[in-house]
Steps between C-alpha positions, in 0.01 A plus 500: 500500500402277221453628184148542325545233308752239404442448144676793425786754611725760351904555534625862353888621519620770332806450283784749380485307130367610139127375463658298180754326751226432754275333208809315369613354886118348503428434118833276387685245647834657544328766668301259721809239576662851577325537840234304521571133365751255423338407199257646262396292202214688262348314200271665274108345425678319165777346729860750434706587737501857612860678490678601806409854444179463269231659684185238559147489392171422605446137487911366583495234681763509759771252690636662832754376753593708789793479706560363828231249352520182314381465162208225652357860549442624192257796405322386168240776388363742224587873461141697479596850355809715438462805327859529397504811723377522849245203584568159539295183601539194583327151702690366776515281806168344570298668174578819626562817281768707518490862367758755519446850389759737443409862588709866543370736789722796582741411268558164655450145393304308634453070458111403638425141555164366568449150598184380443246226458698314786336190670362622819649275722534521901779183521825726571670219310283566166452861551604622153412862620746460779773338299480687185454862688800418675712370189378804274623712788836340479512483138359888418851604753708285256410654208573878698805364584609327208377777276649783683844387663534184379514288812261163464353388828401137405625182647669289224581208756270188492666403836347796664149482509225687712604852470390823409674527158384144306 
C-alpha cells in the first residue's frame, strides 16, 4: 500500500534514555557522530565553531559525513529550531525538513521524526521518501541501541557498500 502521500512520513522509537540525553544525541556533534554520523561540524550565523558538547542553535549551519560513505557526499545544511530541551529542526536532503520531537507517554521516552516537504518523486532511484524512511528507520534503532547498551550498528567500511547499515 502506498502511503497518502510522499512528501512526508514519520519514524517514532521509544528510548530507555533521559529526555536531556535524547536532546543532546540529536543537538551536538559528539552526540550526533555518536550514532548517527562520522562527522558533525556546526558553525554559528557569525562563523564559530560549535564545541563538541555545546548544544546548537537555530540558524548553525552544518557539515556532515556519514560512514560507510565518502566525504564527495557531504550533507551541507541549516539547523531550523532547537529549543535547548525537547524540539529540534533541521533542512536536509533535497530541501527537506527534518523535525524531531521529543515526548514522555507512560513514563517512557519517546524520539518522533517527521519528514516532510519531500520532493514527490515516483523514480525509485530519486525517491527521497523511500530512501530517507528507510535510513531514519535504521538510524532511530542506532540511537536505541547506542543509547541503551551501547552496541553501534553502522558500517564504518568504505569497501562495503550497499547495505542496510551505511
Amino acid at each position: 500500500m502506498f502511503p497518502p502521500s510522499w512528501s512526508t512520513f514519520s519514524r517514532r522509537i521509544p528510548v530507555n534514555a533521559s529526555i536531556e540525553k535524547l536532546y543532546a544525541a540529536w543537538a551536538t556533534q559528539a552526540g550526533l557522530e555518536q550514532w548517527f554520523l562520522r562527522q558533525a561540524v556546526f558553525t554559528s550565523p557569525e562563523g564559530t565553531l560549535r564545541g563538541r558538547e555545546e548544544l546548537v542553535q537555530a540558524s548553525d549551519r552544518f557539515l556532515w559525513l556519514w560512514h560507510g560513505w565518502s566525504d564527495d557526499h557531504p550533507e551541507k545544511k541549516e539547523i531550523l529550531a532547537a529549543n535547548d530541551k525537547d524540539f529540534f529542526q533541521f533542512s536536509f536532503s533535497g530541501n527537506c525538513i527534518v523535525s524531531v520531537e521529543i515526548t514522555t507517554e507512560q513514563n517512557v521516552n519517546f524520539v518522533n521524526l517527521t519528514q516532510s516537504k519531500i520532493p514527490e518523486n515516483l523514480d525509485p532511484k530519486e525517491n527521497l521518501h523511500v530512501a530517507c524512511s528507510n535510513g531514519w528507520t535504521f538510524y532511530l534503532t542506532n540511537l536505541k541501541s547506542v543509547l541503551e547498551g551501547g552496541l553501534d550498528l553502522r558500517n564504518r567500511d568504505l569497501t562495503i557498500q550497499n547495505v542496510v547499515n551505511a
